[in-house]
PDB file of N, CA, C and O in Angstrom:
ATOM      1  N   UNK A   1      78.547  83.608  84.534  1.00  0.00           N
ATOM      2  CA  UNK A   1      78.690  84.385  85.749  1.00  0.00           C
ATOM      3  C   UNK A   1      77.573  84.012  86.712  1.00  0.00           C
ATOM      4  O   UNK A   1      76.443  83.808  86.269  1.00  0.00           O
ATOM      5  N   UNK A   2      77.912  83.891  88.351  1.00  0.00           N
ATOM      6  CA  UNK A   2      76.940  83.299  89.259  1.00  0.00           C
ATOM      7  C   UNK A   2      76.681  84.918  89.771  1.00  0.00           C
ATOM      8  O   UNK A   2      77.442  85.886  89.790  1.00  0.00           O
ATOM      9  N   UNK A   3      75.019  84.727  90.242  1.00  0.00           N
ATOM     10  CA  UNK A   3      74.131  86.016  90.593  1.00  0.00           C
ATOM     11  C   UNK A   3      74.435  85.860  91.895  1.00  0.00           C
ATOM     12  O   UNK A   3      73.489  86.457  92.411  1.00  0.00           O
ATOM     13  N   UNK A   4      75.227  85.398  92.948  1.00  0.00           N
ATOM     14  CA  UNK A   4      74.842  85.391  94.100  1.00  0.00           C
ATOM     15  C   UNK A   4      74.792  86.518  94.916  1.00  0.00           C
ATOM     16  O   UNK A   4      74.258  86.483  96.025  1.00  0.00           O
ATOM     17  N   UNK A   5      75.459  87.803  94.313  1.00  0.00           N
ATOM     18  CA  UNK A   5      75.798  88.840  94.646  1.00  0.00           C
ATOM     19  C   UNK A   5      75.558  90.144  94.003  1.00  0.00           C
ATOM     20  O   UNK A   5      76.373  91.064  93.932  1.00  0.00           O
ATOM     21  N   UNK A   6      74.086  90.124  93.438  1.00  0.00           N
ATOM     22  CA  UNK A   6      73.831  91.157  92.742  1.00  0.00           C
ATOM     23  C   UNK A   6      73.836  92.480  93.057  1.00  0.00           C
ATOM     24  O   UNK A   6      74.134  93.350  92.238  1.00  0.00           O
ATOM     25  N   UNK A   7      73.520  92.699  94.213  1.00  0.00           N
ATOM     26  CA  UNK A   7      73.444  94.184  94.747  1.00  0.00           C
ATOM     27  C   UNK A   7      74.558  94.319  96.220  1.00  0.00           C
ATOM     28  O   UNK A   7      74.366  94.954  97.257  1.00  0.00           O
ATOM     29  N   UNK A   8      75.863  93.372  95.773  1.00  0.00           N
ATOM     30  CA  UNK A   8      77.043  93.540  96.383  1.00  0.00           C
ATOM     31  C   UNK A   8      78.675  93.921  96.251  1.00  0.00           C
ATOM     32  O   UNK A   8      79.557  93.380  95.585  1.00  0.00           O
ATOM     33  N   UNK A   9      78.701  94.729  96.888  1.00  0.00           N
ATOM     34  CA  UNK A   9      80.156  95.297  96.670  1.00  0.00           C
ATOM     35  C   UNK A   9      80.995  94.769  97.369  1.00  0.00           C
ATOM     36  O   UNK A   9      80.769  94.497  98.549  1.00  0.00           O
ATOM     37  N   UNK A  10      82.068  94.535  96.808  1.00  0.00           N
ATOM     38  CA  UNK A  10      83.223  93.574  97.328  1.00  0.00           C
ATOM     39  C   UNK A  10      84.186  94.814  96.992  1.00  0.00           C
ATOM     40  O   UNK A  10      84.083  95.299  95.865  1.00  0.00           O
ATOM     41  N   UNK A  11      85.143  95.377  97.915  1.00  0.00           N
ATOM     42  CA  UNK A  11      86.097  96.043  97.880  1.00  0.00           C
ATOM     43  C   UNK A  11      87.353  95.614  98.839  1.00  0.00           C
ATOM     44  O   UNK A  11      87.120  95.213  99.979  1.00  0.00           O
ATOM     45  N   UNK A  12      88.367  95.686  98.462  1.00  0.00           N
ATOM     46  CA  UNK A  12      89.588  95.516  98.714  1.00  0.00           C
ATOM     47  C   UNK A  12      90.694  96.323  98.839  1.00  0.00           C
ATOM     48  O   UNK A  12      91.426  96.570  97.881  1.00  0.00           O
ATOM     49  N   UNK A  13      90.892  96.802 100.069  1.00  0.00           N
ATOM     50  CA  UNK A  13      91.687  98.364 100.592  1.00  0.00           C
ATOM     51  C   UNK A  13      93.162  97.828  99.604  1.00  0.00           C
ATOM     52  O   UNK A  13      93.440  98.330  98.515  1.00  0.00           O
ATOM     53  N   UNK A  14      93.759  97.014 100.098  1.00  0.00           N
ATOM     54  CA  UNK A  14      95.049  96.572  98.973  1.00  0.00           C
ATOM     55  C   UNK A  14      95.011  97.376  97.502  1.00  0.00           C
ATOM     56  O   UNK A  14      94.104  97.619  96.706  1.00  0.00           O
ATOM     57  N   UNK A  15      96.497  97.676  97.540  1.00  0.00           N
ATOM     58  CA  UNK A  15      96.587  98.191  96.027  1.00  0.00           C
ATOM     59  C   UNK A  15      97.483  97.825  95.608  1.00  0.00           C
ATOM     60  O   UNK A  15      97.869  98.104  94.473  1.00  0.00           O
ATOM     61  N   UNK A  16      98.171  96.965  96.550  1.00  0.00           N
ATOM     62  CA  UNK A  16      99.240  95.878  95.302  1.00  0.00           C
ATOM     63  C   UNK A  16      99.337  94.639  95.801  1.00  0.00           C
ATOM     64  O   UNK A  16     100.011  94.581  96.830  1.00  0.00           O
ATOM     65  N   UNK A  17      98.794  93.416  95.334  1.00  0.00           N
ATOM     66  CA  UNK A  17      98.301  93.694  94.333  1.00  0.00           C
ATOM     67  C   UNK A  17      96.956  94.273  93.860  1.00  0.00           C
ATOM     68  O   UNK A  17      96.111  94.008  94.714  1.00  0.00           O
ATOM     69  N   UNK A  18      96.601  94.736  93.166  1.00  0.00           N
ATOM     70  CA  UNK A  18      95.289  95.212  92.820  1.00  0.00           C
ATOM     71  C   UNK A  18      94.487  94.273  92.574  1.00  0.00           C
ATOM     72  O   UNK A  18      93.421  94.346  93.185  1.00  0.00           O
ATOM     73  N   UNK A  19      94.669  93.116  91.660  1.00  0.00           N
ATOM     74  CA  UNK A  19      93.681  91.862  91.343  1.00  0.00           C
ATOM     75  C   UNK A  19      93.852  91.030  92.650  1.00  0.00           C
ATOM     76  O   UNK A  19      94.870  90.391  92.385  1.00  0.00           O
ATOM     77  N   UNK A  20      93.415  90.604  94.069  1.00  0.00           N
ATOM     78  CA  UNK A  20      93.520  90.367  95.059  1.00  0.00           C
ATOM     79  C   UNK A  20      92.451  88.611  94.440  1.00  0.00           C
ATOM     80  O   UNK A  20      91.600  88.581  93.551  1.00  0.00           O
ATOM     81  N   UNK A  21      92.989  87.297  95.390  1.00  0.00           N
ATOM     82  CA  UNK A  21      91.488  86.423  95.860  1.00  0.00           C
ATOM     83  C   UNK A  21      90.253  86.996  96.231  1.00  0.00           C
ATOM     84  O   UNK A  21      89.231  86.366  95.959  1.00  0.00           O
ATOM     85  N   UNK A  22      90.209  87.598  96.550  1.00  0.00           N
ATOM     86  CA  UNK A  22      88.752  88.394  97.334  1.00  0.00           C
ATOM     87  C   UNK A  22      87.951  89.008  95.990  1.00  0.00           C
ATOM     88  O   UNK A  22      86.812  88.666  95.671  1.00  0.00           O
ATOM     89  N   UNK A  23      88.803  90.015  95.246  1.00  0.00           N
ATOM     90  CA  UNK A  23      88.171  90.614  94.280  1.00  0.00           C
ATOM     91  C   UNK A  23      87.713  89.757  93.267  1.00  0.00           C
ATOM     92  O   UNK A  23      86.645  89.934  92.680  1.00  0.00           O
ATOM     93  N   UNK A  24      88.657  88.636  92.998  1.00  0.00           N
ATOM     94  CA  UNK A  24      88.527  87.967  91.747  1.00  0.00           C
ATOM     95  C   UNK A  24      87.057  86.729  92.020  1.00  0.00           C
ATOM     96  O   UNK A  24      86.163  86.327  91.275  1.00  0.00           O
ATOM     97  N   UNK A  25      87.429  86.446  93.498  1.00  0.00           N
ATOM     98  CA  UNK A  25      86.049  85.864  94.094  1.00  0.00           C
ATOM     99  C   UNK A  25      85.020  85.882  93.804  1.00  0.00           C
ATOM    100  O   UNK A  25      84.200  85.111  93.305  1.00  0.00           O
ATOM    101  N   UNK A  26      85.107  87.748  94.469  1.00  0.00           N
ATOM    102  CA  UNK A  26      83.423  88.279  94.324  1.00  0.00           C
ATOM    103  C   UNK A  26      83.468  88.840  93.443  1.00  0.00           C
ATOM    104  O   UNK A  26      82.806  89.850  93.681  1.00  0.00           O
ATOM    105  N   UNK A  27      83.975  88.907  92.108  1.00  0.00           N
ATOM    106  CA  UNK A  27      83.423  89.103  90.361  1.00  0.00           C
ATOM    107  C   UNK A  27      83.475  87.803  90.028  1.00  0.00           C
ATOM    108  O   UNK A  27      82.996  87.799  88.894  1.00  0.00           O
ATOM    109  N   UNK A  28      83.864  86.272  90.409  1.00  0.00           N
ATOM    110  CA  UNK A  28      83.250  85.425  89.924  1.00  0.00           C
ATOM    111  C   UNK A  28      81.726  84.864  90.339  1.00  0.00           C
ATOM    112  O   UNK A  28      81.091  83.944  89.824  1.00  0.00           O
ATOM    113  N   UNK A  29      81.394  85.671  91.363  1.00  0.00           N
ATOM    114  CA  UNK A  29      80.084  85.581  92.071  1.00  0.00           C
ATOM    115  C   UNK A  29      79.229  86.579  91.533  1.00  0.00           C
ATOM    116  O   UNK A  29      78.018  86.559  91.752  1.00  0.00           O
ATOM    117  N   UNK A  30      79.631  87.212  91.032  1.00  0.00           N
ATOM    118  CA  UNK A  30      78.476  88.595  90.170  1.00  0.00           C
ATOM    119  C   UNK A  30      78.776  89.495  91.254  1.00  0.00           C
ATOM    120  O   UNK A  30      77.698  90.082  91.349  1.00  0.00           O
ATOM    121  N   UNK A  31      79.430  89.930  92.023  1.00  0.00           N
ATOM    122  CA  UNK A  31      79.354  91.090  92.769  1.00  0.00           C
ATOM    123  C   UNK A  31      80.539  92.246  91.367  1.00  0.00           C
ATOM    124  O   UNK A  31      81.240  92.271  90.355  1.00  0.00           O
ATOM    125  N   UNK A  32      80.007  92.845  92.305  1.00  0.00           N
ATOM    126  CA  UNK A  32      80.979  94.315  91.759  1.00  0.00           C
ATOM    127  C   UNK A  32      81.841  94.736  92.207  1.00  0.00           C
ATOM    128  O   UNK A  32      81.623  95.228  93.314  1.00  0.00           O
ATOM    129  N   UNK A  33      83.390  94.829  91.658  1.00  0.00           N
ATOM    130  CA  UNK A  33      84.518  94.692  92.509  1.00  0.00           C
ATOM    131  C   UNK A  33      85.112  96.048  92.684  1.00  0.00           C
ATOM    132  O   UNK A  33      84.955  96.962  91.875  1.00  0.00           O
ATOM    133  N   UNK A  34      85.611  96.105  93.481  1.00  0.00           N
ATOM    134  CA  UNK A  34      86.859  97.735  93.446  1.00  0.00           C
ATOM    135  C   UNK A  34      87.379  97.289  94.192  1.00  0.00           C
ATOM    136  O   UNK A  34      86.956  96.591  95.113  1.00  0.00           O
ATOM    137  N   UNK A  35      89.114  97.816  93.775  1.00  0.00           N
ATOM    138  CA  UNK A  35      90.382  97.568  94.297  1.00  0.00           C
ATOM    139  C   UNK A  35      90.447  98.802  95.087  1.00  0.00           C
ATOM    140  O   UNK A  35      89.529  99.518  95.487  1.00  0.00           O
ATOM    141  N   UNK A  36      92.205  98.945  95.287  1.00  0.00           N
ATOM    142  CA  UNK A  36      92.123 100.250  96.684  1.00  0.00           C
ATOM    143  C   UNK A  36      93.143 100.949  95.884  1.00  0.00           C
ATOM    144  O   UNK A  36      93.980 101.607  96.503  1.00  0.00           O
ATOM    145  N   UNK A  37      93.203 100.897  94.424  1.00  0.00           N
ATOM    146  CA  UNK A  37      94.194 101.912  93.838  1.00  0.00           C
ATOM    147  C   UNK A  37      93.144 103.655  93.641  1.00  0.00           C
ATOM    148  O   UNK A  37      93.720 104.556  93.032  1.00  0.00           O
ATOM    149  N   UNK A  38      92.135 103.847  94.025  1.00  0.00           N
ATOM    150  CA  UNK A  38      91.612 104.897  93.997  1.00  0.00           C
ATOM    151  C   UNK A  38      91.900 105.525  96.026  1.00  0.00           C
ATOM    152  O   UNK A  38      91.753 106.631  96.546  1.00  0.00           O
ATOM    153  N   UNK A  39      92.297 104.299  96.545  1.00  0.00           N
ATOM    154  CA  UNK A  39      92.655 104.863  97.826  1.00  0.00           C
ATOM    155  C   UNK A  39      93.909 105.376  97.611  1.00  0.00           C
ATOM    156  O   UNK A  39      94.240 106.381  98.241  1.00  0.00           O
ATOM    157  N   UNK A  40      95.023 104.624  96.466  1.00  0.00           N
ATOM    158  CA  UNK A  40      95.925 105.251  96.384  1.00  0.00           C
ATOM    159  C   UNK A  40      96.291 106.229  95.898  1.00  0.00           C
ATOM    160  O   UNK A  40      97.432 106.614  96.154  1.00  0.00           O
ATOM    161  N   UNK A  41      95.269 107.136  94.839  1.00  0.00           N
ATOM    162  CA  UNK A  41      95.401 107.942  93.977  1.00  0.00           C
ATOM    163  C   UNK A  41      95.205 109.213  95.275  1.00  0.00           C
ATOM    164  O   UNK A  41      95.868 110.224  95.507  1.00  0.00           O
ATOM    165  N   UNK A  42      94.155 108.702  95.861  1.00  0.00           N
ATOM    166  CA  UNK A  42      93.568 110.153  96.716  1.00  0.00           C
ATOM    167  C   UNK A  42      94.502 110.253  97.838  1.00  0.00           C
ATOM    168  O   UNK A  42      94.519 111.438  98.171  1.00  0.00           O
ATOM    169  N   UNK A  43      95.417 109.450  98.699  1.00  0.00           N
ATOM    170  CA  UNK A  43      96.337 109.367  99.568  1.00  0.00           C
ATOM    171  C   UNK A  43      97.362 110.136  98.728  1.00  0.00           C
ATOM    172  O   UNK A  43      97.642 111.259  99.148  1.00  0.00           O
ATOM    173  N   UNK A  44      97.983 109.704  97.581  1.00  0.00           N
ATOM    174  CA  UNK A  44      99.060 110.878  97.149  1.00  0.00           C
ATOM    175  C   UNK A  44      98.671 111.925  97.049  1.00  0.00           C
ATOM    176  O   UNK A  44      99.092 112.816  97.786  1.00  0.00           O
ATOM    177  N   UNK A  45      97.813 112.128  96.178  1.00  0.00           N
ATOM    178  CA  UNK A  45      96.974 113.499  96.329  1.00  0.00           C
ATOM    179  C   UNK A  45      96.787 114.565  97.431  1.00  0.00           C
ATOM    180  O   UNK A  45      96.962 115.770  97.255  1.00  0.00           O
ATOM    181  N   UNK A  46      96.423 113.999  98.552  1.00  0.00           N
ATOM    182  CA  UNK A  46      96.648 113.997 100.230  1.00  0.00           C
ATOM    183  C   UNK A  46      97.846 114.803 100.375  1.00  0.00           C
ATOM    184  O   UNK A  46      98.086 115.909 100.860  1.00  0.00           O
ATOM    185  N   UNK A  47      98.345 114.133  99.950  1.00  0.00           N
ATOM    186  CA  UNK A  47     100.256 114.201 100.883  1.00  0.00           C
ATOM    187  C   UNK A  47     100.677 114.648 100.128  1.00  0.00           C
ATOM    188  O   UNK A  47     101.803 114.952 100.523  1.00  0.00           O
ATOM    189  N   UNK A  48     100.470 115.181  98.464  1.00  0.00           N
ATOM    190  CA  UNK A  48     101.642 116.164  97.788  1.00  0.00           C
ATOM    191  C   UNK A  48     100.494 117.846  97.834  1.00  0.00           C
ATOM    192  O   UNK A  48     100.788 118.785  97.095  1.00  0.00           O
ATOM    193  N   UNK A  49      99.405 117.914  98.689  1.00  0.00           N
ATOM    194  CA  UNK A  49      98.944 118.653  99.216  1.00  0.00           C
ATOM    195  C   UNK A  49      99.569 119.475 100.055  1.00  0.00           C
ATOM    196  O   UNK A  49     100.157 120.544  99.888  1.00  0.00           O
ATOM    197  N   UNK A  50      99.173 118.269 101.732  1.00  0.00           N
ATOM    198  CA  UNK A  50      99.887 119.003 102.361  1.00  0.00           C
ATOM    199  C   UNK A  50     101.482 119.296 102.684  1.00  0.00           C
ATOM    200  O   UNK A  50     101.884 119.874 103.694  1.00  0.00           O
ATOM    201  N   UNK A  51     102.350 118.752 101.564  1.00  0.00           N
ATOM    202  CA  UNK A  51     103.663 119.165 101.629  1.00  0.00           C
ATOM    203  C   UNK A  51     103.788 120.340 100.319  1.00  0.00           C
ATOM    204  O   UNK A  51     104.287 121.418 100.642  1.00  0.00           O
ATOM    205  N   UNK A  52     103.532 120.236  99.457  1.00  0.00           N
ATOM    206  CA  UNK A  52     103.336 121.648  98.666  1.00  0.00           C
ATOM    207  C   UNK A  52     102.743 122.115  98.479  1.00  0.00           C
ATOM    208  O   UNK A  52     103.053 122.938  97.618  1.00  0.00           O
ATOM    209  N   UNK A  53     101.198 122.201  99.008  1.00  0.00           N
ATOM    210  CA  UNK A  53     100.327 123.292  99.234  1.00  0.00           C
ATOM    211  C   UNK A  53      99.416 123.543  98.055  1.00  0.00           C
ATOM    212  O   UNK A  53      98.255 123.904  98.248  1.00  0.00           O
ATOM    213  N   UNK A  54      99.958 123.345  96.702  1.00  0.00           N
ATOM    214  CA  UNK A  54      98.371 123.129  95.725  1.00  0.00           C
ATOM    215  C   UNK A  54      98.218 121.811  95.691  1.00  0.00           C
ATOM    216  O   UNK A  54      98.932 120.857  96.000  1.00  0.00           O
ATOM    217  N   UNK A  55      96.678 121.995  95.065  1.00  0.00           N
ATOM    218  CA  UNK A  55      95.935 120.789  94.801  1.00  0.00           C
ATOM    219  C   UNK A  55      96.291 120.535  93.444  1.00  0.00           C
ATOM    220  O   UNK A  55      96.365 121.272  92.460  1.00  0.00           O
ATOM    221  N   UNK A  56      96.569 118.870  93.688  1.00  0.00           N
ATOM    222  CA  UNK A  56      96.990 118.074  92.249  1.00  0.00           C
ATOM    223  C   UNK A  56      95.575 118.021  91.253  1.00  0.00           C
ATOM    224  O   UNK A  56      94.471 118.293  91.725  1.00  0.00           O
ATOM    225  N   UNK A  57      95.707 117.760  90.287  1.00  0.00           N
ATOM    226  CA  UNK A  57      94.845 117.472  89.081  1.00  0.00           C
ATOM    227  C   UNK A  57      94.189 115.815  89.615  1.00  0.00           C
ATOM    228  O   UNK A  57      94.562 114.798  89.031  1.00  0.00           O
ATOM    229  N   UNK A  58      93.399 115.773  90.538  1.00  0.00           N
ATOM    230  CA  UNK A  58      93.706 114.131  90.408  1.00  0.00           C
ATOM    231  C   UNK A  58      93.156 113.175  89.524  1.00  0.00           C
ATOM    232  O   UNK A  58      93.434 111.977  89.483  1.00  0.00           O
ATOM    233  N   UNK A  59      91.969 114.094  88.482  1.00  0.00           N
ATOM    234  CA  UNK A  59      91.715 112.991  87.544  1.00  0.00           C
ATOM    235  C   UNK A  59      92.857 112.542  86.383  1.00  0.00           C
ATOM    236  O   UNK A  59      92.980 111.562  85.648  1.00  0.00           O
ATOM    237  N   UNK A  60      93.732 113.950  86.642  1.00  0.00           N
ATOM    238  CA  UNK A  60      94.875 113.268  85.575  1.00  0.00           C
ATOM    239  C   UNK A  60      95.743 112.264  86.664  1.00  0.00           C
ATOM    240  O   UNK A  60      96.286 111.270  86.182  1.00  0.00           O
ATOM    241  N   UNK A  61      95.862 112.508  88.027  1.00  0.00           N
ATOM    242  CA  UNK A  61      96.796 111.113  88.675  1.00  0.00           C
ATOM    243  C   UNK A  61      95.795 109.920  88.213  1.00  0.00           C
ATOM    244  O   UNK A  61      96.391 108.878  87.937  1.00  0.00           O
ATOM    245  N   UNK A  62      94.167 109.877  88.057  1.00  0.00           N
ATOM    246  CA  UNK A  62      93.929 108.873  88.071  1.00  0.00           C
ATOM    247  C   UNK A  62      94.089 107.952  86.908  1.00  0.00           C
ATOM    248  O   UNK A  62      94.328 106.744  86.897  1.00  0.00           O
ATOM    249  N   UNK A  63      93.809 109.224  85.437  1.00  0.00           N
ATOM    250  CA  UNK A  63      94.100 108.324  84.590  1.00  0.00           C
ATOM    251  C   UNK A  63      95.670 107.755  84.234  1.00  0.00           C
ATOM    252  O   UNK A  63      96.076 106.879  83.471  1.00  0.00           O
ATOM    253  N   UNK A  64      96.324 108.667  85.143  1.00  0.00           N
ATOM    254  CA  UNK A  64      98.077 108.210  84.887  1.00  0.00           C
ATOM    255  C   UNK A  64      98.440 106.726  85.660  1.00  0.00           C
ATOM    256  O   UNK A  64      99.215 105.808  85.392  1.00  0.00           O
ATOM    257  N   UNK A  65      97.443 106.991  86.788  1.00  0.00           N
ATOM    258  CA  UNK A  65      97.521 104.980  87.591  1.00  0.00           C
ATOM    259  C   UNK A  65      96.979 104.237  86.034  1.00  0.00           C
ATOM    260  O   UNK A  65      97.649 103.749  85.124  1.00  0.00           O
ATOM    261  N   UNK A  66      95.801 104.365  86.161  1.00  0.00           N
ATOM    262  CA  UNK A  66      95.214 103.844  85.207  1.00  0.00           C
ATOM    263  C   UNK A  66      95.905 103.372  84.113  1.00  0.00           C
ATOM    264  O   UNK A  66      95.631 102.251  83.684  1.00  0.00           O
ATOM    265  N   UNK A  67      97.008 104.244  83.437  1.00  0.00           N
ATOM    266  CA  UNK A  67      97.667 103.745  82.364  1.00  0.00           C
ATOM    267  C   UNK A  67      99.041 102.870  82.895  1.00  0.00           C
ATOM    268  O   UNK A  67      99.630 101.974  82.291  1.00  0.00           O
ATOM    269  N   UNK A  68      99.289 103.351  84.013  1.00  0.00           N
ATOM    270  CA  UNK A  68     100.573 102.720  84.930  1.00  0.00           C
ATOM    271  C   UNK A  68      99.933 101.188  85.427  1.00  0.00           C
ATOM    272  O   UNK A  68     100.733 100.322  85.781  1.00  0.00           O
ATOM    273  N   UNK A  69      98.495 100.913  85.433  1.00  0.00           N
ATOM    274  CA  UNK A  69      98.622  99.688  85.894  1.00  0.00           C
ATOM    275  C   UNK A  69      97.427  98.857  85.330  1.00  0.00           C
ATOM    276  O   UNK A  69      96.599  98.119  85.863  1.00  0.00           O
ATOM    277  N   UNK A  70      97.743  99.415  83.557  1.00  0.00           N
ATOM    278  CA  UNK A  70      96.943  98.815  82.679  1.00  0.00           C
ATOM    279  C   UNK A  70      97.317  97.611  82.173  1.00  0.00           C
ATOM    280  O   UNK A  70      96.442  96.934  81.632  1.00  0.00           O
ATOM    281  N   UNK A  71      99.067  96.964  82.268  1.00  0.00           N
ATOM    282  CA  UNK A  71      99.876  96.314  82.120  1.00  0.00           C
ATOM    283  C   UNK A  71     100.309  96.839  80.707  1.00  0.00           C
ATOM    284  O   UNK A  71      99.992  97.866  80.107  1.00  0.00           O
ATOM    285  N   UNK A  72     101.354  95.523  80.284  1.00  0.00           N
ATOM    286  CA  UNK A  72     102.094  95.702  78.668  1.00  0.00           C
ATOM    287  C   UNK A  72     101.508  95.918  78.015  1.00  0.00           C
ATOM    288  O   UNK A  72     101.778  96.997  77.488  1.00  0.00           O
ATOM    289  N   UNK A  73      99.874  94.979  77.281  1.00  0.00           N
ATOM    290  CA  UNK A  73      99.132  94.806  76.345  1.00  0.00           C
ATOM    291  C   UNK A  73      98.601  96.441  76.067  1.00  0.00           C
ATOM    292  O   UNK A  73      97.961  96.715  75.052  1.00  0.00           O
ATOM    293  N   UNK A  74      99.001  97.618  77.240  1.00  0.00           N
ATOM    294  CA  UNK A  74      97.710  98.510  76.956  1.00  0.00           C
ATOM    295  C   UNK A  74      98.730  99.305  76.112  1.00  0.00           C
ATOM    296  O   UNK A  74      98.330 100.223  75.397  1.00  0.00           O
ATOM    297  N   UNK A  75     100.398  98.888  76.193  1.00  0.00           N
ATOM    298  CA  UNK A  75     101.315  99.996  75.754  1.00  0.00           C
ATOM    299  C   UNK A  75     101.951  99.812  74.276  1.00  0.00           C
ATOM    300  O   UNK A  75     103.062 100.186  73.898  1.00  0.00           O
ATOM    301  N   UNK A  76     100.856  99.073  73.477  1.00  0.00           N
ATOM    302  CA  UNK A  76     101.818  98.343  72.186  1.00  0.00           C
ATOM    303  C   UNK A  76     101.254  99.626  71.341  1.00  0.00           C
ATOM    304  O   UNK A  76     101.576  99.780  70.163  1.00  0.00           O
TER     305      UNK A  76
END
């Protein structure tokens, strides 16, 4: 792994795909990556708010992305 990017964050609003050039870039550069599926978790969250009025659980939406876009290998 190259250090060029030790105290850099590389984020990527995209959430599909989630593994983007950019991300895969700057984690082959040593940066620290985040995708934009936590933009997507909190945007539904958002919007099944303000159309039904309680607040979702969202650490369970997050771990439900999480398992939704862990791929095949995570479901054997």
């Amino acid at each position: 792994m190259r250090s060029d990017c030790l105290d850099l964050w590389v984020f990527d609003f995209c959430y599909r795909p989630l593994g983007t050039a950019l991300l895969r870039e700057g984690s082959a550069r040593g940066c620290r990556v985040m995708h934009g599926g936590g933009v997507l978790v909190n945007q539904s969250a958002r919007a099944f708010r303000l159309v039904a009025g309680p607040s979702p659980h969202t650490a369970r939406m997050y771990g439900d992305f999480a398992d939704l876009t862990a791929g095949p290998q995570a479901h054997t």
